[in-house]
C-alpha positions as CSV (number, residue, x, y, z in Angstrom):
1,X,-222.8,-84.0,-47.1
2,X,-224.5,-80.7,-47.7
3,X,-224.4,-79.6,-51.2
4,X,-222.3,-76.6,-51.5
5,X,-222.8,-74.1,-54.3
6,X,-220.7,-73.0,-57.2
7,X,-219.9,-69.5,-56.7
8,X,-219.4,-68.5,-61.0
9,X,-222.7,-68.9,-62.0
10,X,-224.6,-67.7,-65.0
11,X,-225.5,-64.1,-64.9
12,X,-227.7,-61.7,-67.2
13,X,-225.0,-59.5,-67.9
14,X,-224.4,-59.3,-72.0
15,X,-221.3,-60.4,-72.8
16,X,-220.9,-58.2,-75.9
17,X,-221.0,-55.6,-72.9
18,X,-218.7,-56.8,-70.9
19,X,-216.1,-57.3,-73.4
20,X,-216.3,-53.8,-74.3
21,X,-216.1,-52.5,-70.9
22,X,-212.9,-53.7,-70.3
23,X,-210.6,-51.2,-69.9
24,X,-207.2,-52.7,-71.1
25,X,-207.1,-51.6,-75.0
26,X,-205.2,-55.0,-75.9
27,X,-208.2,-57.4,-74.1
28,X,-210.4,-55.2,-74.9
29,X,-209.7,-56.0,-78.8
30,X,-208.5,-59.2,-78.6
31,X,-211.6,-60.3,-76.1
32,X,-213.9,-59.0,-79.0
33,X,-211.9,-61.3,-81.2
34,X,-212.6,-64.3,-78.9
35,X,-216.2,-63.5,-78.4
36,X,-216.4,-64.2,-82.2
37,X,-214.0,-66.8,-82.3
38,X,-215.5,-69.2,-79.9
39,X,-219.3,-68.7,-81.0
40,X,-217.4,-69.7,-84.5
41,X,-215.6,-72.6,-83.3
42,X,-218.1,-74.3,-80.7
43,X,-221.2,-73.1,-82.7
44,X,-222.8,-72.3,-79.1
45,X,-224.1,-68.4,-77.8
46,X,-222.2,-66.9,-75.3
47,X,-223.1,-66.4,-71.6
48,X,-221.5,-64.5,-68.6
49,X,-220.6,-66.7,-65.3
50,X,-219.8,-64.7,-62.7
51,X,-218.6,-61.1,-63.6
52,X,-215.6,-61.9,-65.7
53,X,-216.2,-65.0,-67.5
54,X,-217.2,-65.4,-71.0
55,X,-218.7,-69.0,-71.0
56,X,-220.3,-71.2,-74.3
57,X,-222.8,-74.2,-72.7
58,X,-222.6,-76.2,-70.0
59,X,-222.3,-79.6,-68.1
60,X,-222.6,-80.9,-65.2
61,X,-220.0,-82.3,-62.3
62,X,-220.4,-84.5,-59.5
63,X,-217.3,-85.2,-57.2
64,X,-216.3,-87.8,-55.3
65,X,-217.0,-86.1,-52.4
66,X,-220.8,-85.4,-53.4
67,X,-220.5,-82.1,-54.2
68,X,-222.0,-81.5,-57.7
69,X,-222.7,-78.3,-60.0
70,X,-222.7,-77.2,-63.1
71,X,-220.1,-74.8,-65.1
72,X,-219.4,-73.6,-68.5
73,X,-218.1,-76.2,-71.5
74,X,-215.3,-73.5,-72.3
75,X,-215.0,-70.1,-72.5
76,X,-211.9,-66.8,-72.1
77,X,-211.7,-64.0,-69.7
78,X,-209.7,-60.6,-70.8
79,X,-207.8,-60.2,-67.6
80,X,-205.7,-57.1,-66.6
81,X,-202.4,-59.5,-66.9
82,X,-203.6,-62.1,-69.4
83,X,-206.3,-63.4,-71.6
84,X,-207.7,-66.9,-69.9
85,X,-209.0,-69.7,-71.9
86,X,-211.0,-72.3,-70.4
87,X,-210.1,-75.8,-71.4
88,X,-212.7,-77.9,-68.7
89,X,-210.8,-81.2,-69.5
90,X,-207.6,-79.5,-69.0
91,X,-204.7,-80.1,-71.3
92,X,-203.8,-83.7,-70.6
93,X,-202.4,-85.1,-73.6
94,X,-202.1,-81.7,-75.7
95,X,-198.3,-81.2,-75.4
96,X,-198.2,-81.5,-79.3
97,X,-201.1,-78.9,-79.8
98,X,-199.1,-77.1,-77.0
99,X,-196.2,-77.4,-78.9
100,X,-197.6,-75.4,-81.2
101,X,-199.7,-72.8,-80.3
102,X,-197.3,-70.0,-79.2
103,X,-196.2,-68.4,-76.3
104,X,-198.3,-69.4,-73.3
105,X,-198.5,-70.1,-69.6
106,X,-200.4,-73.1,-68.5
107,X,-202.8,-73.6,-65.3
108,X,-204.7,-76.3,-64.7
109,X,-207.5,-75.6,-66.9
110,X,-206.8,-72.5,-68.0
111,X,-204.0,-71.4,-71.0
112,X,-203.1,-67.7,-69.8
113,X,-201.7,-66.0,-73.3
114,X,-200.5,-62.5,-73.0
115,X,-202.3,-61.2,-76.9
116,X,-203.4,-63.2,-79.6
117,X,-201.0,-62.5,-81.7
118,X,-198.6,-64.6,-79.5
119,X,-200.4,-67.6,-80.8
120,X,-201.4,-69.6,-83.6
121,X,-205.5,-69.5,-84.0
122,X,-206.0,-72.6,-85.8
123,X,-203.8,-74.6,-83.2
124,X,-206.1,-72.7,-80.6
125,X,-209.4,-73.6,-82.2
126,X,-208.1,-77.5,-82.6
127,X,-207.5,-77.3,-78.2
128,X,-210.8,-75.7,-78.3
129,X,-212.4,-78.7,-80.0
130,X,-210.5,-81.5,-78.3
131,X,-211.4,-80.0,-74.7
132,X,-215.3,-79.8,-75.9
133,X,-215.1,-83.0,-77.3
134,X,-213.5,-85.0,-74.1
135,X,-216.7,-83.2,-72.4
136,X,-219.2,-84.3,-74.4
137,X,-218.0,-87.6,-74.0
138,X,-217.7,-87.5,-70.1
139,X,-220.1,-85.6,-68.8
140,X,-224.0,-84.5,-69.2
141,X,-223.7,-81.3,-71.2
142,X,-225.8,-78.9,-72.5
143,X,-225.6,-76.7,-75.7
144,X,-227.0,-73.5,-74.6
């Protein structure tokens, strides 16, 4: 099987930039809040993958099917209708930290919250750590 590419892939755009060049006021602010936040909480730099992605390190995949790539650890995006959070694992057995957190929608790695103040940080930051935890332990990963 031919190896086909993963289209969100690192760029060398600064993500400090990008945040601020959103044009919503409310992402805008609270993606400045996040760009902080997860540098705090995972302790890794942030990186742009494709143009909207705010990304912290990195691991690599490889699929049944032989297709293999690598993609961000976590990371957020300050979308026009919602703020994204990555969780790579997803959010298997996080119905208690769920629970929690606030008022959210749920993908199926993604948590789309509407502003931060919906939510509670410190429940974020624990689904933050479990997801970069489960990939550690799963998968080849890089702190970068």
């Amino acid at each position: 099987m031919a190896k086909t590419e993963n289209k969100t892939k690192p760029t060398a755009v600064d993500p400090a930039d990008f945040v601020a060049s959103v044009a919503h006021p409310q992402r805008r602010e609270d993606g400045l809040t996040l760009l902080e936040f997860f540098q705090r909480v995972t302790g890794l730099k942030p990186r742009m993958w494709g143009p909207g992605i705010v990304g912290y390190g990195r691991y690599h995949y490889k699929y049944d099917s032989g297709r293999e790539g690598d993609f961000m650890l976590t990371g957020f995006s300050p979308r026009k209708t919602a703020l994204s959070i990555y969780v790579l694992p997803g959010y298997r057995d996080m119905s208690d930290k769920l629970a929690r957190l606030g008022k959210h929608k749920l993908g199926k790695s993604c948590l789309y919250i509407n502003k931060l103040a919906d939510v509670d940080m410190a429940v974020l930051e624990d689904i933050i750590l479990d997801g970069l935890a489960h990939m550690r332990a799963h998968y080849q990963t890089w702190d970068e």
